[in-house]
DOKE-143124 format. One line per 4 residues: number of its first residue (from 0); for each residue x, y, z of C-alpha. Coordinates in steps of 0.001 Angstrom, whole numbers, padded with zeros to 6 digits. Layout:
N
NUM = X/Y/Z ~ ...
END
This chain:
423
0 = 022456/-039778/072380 ~ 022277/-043728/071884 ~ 023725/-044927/069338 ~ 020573/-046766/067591
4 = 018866/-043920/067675 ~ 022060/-041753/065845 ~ 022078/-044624/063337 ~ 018011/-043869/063024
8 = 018451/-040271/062306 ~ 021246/-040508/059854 ~ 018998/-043706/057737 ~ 016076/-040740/057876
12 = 018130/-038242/056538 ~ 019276/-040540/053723 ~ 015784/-041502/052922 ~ 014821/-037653/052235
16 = 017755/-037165/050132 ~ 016584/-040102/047881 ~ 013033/-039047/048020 ~ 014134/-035414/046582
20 = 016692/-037001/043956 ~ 013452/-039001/042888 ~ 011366/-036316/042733 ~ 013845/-033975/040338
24 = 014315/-037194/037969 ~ 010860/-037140/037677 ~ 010642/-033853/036820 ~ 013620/-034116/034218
28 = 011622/-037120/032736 ~ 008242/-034980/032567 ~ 010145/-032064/031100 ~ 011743/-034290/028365
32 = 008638/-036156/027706 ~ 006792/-032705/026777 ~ 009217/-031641/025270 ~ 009492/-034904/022474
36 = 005566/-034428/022548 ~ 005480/-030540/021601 ~ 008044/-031214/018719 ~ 006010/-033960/017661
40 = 002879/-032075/017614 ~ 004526/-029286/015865 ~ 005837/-031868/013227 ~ 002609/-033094/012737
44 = 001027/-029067/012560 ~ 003257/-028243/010056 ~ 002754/-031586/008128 ~ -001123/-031039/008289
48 = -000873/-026837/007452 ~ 000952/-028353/004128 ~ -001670/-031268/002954 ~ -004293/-028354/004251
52 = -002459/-026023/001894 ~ -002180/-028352/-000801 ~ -005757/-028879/-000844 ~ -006507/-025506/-000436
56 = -004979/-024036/-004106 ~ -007915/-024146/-006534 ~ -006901/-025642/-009851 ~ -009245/-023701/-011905
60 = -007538/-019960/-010652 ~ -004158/-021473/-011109 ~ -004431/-022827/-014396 ~ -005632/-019180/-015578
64 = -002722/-017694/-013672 ~ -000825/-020199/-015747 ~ -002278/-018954/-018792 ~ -002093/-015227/-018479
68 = 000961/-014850/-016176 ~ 003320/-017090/-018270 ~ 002752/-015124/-021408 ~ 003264/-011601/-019422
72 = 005792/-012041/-016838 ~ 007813/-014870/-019067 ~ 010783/-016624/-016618 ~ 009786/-014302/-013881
76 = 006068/-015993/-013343 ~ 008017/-019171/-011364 ~ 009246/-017453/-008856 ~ 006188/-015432/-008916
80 = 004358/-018150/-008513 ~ 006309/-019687/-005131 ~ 005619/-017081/-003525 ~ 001380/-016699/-004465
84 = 001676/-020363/-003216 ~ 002941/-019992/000086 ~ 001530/-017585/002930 ~ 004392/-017530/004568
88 = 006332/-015113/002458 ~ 003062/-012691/003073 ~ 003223/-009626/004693 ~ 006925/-010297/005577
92 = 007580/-006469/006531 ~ 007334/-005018/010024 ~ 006267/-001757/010144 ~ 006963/-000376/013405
96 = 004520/002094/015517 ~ 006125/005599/016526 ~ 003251/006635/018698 ~ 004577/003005/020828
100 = 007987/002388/020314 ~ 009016/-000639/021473 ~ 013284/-001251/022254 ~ 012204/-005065/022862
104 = 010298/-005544/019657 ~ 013126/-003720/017657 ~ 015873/-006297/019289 ~ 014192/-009002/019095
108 = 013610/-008204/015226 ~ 017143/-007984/015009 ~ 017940/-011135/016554 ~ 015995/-013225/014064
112 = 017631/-011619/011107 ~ 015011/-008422/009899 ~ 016614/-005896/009116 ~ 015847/-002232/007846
116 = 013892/-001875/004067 ~ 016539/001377/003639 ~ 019914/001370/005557 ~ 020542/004471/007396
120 = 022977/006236/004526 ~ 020168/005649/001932 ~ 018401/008780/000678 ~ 015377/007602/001426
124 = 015905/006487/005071 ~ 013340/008163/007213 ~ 014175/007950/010990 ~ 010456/008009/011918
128 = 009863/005798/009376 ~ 011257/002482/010148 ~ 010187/-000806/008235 ~ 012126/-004293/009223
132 = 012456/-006798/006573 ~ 013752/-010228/006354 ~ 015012/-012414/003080 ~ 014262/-015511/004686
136 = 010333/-016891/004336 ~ 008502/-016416/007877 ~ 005928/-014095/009232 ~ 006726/-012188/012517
140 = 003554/-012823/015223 ~ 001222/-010536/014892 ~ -000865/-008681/017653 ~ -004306/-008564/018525
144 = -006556/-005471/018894 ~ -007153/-004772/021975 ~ -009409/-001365/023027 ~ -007340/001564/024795
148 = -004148/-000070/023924 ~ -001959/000940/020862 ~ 000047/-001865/019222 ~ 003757/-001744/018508
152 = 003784/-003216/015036 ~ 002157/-003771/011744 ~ 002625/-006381/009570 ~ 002634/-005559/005794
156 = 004106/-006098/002574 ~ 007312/-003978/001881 ~ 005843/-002415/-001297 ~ 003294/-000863/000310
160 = 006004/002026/001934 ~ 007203/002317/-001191 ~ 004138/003870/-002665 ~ 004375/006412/001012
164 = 007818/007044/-000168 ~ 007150/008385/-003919 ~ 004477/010545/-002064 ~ 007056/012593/-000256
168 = 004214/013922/002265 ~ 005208/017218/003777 ~ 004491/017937/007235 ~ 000836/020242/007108
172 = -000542/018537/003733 ~ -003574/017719/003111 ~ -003208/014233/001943 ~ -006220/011642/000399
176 = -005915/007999/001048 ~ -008846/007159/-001663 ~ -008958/003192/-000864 ~ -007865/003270/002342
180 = -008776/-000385/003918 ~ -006790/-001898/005576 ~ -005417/001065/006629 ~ -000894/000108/006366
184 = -000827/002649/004008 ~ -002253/005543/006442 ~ -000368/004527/008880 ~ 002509/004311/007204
188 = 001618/008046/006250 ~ 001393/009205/010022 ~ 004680/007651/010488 ~ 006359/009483/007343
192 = 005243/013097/008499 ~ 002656/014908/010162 ~ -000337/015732/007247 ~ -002710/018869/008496
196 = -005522/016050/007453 ~ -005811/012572/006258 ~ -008755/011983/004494 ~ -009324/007940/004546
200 = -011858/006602/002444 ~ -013254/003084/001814 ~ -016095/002408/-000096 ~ -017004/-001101/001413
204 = -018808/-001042/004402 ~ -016973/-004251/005936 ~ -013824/-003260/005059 ~ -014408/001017/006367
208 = -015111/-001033/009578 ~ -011896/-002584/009520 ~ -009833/000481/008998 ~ -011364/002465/011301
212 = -010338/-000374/013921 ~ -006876/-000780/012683 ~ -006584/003620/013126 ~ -007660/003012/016684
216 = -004995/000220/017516 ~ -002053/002269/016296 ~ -002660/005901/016168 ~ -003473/008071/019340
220 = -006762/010056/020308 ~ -005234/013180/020207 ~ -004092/012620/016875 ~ -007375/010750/015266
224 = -008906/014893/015025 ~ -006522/015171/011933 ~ -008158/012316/010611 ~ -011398/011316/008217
228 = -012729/008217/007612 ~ -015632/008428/005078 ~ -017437/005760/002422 ~ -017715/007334/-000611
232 = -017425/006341/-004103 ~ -013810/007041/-005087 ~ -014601/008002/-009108 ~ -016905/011360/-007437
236 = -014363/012460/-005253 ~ -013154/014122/-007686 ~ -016465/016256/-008306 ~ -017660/016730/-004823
240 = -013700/017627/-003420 ~ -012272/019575/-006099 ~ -008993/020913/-005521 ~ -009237/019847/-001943
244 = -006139/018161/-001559 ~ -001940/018740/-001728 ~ -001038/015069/-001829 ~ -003666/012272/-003105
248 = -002438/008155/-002785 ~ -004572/005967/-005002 ~ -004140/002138/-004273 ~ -006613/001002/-006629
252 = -008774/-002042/-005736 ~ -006038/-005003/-007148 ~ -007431/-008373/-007679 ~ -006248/-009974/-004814
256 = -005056/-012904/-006693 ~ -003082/-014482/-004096 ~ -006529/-015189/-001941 ~ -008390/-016159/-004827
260 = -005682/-018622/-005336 ~ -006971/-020655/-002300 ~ -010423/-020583/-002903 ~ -012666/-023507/-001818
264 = -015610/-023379/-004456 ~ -014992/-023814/-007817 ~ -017816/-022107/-008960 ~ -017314/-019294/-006933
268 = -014028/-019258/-008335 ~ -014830/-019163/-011768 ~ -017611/-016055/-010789 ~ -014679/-014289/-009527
272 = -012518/-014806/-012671 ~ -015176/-013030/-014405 ~ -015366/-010558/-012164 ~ -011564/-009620/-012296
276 = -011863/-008408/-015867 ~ -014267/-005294/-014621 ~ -011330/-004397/-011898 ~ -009439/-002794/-014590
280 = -012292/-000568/-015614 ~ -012811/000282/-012335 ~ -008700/001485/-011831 ~ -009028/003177/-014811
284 = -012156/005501/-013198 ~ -010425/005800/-010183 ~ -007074/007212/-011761 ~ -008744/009569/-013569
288 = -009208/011512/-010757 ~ -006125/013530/-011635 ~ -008384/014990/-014691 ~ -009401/017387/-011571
292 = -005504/017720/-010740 ~ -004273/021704/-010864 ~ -000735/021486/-011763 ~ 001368/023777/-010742
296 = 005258/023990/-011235 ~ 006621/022519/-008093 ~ 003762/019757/-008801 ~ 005328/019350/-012294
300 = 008663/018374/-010977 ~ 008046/016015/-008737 ~ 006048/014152/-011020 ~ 008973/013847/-013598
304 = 010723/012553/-010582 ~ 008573/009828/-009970 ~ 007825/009212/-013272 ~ 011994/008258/-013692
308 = 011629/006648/-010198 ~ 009193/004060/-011446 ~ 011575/003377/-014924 ~ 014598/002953/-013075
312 = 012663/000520/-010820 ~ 011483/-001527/-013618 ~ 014768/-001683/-015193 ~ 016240/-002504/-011919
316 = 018695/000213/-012159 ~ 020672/000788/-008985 ~ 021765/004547/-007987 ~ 025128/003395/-008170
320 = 025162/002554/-011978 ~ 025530/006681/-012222 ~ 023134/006349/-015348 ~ 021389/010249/-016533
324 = 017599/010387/-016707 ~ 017724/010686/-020436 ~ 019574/007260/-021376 ~ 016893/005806/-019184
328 = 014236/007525/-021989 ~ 015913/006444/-024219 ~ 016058/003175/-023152 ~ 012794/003227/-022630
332 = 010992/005456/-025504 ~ 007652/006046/-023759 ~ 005341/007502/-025950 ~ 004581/010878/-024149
336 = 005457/011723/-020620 ~ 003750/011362/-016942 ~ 002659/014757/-016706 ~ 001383/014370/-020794
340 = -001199/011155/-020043 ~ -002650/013965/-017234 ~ -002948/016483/-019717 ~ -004957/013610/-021736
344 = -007378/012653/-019441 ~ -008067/016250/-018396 ~ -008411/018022/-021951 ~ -010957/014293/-022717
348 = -012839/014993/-019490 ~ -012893/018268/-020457 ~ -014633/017935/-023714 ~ -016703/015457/-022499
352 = -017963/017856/-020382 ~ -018558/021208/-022868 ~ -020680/018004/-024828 ~ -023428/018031/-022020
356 = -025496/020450/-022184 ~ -028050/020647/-019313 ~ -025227/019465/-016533 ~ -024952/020153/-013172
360 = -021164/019543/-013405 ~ -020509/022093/-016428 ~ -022230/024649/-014731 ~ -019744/024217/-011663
364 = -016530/024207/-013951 ~ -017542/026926/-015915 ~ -019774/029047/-013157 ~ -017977/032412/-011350
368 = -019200/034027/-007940 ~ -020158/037377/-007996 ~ -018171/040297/-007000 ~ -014466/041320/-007227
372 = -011691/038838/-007085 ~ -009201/039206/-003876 ~ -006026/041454/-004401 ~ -002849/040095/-005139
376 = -001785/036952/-007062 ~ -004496/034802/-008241 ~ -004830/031160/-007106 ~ -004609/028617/-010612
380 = -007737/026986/-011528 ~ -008622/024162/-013034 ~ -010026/025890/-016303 ~ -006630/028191/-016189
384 = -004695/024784/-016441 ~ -007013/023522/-019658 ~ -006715/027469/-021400 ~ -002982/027021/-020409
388 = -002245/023418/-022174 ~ -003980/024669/-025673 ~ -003339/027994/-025984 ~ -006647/028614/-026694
392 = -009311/031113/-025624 ~ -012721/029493/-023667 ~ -015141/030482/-027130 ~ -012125/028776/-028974
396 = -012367/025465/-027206 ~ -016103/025163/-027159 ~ -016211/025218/-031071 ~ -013401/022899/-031335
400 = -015192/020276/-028901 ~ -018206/019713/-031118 ~ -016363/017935/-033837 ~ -015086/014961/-032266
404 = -012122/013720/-034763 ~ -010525/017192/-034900 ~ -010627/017270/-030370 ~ -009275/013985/-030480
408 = -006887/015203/-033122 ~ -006034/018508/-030648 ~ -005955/016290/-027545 ~ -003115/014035/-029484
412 = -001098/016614/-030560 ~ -000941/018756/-027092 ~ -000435/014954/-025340 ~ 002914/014644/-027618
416 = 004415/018273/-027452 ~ 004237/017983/-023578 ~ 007991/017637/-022486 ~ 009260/017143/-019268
420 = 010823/019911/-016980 ~ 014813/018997/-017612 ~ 013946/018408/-021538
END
């Protein structure tokens, strides 16, 4: 081959190699520049998220936080208070989906720091249950609902298992849900054990839709025949489901304060501090659905257990301090017991109801069916439990609910002899 033409070649050769080394500086340029733009735009998102959130808190709703919250919670309302101010530290739990385990989702919570609510040699570790935490502020990604398709995860606030937890659902239960929406609660539920039926109800319309979609992205078809999704007023369930179920979860309607903290319109913010006052009225009705409770003795113990749950968790009394349920009474000196503010309600509804005459809802209580009663033990009912608590015959009780101040009188001193199981 000529030489000039060798020398041609090789200068060709060169040129290509220059043309590629150009080309991949070029793309190391383009890669840096997006990458100094993307943190820049992220600096600027998070800069503009904080002005927006800034703006956001409504003055009017904080300064009555201020008010009322200072004077309850005392030192504790600042802290409170951080965290009512800042969405990030929301729903900070990940509840994960048995019915679509995911390995990836589980490692990858571990690699950014979550770890379990209860560690595996805790008492109330659940291995079906399993609820990721983290004490750093952040909120894991959340997943959209798509149709057909369960998702992995749900995103909650810790406390919520907690009220699953003092539950202790069996497997076969028939278990109530009584305000249902959004539906972490239920889930969490199906994840704990396997209830004979869930009964979910939501009054709200909106909100029953929004459950009912949040069932179909996490729990499977052949499961959804064990569940119920209904819209009726929680303060009649009671009446028209008597006795109906083993296990009943009441999450009463809260007042949401940490949303109302960010709302836009004053005046709409000052209707809906009005408003909040009625809420507690309306938990009050909704709790008294236990008046309807038949308690039997398994039932009584396991209320005295929660019952020194929920004191030990106010005094913030670990397991390890070895303390006995009754220096925790002591420390506490409630005025009657658990099981005695049941007894309460039931023996007022009670003689509320003897009072009305013409009632639809006496006649049921007090009504029998004809014909002989099944062999064997008798089942408990709900008129055995009120005979039971006084000690007094039916004929007795309906002379002693016409005067007022001596059933009050009756009701106080039954409420106060009550005593727990281990007392």
């Amino acid at each position: 081959m000529p030489f000039p033409l060798r020398r041609a070649r090789g200068a060709m050769r060169a040129l290509r190699r220059l043309g590629r080394l150009a080309r991949r500086l070029r793309g190391w340029v383009d890669v840096c520049r997006r990458r100094d733009t993307h943190s820049s735009a992220e600096e600027q998102l998070e800069t503009k998220s904080k002005t927006k959130l800034q703006k956001k808190i409504c003055q009017v709703v904080l300064s009555h936080f201020e008010k009322q919250y200072s004077k309850e919670l005392g030192e504790v309302w600042n802290s409170i208070s951080q965290v009512l101010s800042t969405p990030q530290c929301w729903q900070y739990a990940v509840l994960l989906n048995k019915f679509n385990f995911s390995s990836e989702v589980e490692n990858d919570l571990r690699l950014k720091g979550y770890r379990l609510i209860f560690p595996e040699t805790s008492s109330c570790f659940r291995q079906s249950l399993k609820c990721y935490i983290s004490s750093s502020p952040g909120r894991f990604p959340a997943q959209k609902h798509r149709a057909g398709k369960l998702k992995e995860y749900y995103l909650l606030n810790a406390a919520s298992v907690l009220a699953v937890l003092a539950l202790e659902v069996e497997n076969g239960e028939k278990v109530l849900d009584m305000c249902a929406a959004p539906g972490g609660k239920s889930i969490a539920t199906l994840q704990y054990a396997w209830p004979g039926l869930l009964h979910c109800n939501e009054y709200d319309h909106l909100r029953s839709r929004w459950l009912k979609q949040t069932l179909e992205s996490f729990i499977p078809e052949s499961l959804m025949s064990l569940i119920t999704v209904s819209q009726l007023d929680g303060r009649q369930i009671g009446n028209l489901q008597p006795e109906g179920f083993d296990k009943v979860l009441v999450d009463a309607p809260c007042s949401n304060d940490r949303s109302w903290l960010f709302c836009s319109d004053t005046q709409q913010a000052t209707l809906r501090l009005a408003q909040r006052k009625a809420l507690s009225a309306i938990q009050i009705q909704l709790l008294r659905f236990n008046e309807s409770w038949t308690i039997k003795k398994a039932d009584r113990r396991r209320i005295y257990v929660f019952e020194l749950w929920c004191w030990r968790r106010l005094l913030r009394v670990p397991w390890t301090a070895r303390r006995s349920n009754l220096s925790i009474l002591k420390e506490i000196s409630p005025e009657c017991s658990l099981e005695g503010q049941i007894v309460k309600l039931r023996l007022q509804y009670f003689g509320h109801l003897m009072r009305k005459e013409d009632s639809l809802e006496r006649a049921l209580r007090l009504g029998k069916m004809e014909g002989t009663r099944r062999r064997r033990r008798q089942r408990m009912r709900w008129l055995d439990s009120v005979i039971e608590g006084t000690s007094m015959s039916l004929t007795e009780l309906q002379e002693a609910v016409e005067d007022r101040s001596a059933w009050q009188a009756l009701v106080h001193g039954v409420t106060k002899s009550r005593t727990r199981p281990n007392d």
